[in-house]
N, C-alpha and C positions, 0 to 999 in steps of 0.2 A: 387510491390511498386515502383512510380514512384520516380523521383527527385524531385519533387516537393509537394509529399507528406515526401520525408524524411526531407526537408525542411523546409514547417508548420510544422510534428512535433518537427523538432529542436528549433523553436521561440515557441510553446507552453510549450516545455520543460522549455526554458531560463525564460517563462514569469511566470512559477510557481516556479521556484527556486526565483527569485526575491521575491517572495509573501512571500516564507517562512523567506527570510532573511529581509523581512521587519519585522518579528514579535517578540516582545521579546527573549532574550535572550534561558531562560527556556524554552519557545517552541520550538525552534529550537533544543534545545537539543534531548526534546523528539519525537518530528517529526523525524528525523535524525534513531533516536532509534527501532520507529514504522519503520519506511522505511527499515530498516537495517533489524530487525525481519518478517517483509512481504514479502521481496525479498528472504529470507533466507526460511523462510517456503511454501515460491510460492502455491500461490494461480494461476492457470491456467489463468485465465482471467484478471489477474491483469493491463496490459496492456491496453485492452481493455473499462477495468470501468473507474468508476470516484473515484475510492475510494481515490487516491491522493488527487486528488484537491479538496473533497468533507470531508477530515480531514483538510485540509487548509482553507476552508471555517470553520469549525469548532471551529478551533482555531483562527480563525479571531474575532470570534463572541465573543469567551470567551475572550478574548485577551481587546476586543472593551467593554467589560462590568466589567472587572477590576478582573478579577478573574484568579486566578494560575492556573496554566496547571495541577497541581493534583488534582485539586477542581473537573476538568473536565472528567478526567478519571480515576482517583484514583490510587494509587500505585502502582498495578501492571501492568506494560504497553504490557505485553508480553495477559496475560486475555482479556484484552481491544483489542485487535489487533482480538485475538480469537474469538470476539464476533461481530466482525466486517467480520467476514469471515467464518463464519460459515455455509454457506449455499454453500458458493463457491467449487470448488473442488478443493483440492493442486497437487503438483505434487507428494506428498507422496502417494494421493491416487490413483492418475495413476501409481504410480510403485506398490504398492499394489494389484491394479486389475491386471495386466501383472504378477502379479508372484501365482494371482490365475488361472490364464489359464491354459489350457492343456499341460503339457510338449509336447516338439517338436513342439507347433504351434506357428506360426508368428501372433502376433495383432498388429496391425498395424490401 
């Protein structure tokens, strides 16, 4: 990775944090919460998708049609996260697979 792709991704960073703290209050919290829980259960690819900005888009929408951020995902926010990643692999499941291998072998 060059410098100037650490770069873009530092203004695309900057430019979705702004999005979020454009959005009510309430969402913020639970975005924040979602984030906090998706980083924490890692999903491998996370980095790589758009599931960020494509929950940002999400609550953009609900946000712009007058409706609560629970209307949109319902109470439990840690479910919703789940359902949203469920086809992804985490990193629990890469440690899970490496601790079904063969003792003594390197997977790498």
């Amino acid at each position: 990775m060059g410098i100037q792709d650490m770069i873009e991704g530092k203004k695309q960073w900057r430019a979705h944090v702004a999005r979020i703290k454009a959005l009510p209050p309430d969402y913020q919290i639970v975005y924040k919460e979602m984030q906090r829980y998706l980083f924490k259960v890692g999903p491998t690819d996370l980095a790589g998708e758009d599931l960020l900005p494509g929950i940002v888009d999400f609550f953009e929408e609900g946000a712009a049609a007058g409706k609560g951020v629970l209307q949109l995902i319902g109470s439990n926010v840690a479910a919703f996260c789940d359902d949203l990643i469920k086809e992804s692999p985490t990193y629990a499941d890469v440690y899970q697979k490496s601790l079904n291998g063969n003792p003594g072998t390197d997977e790498k």
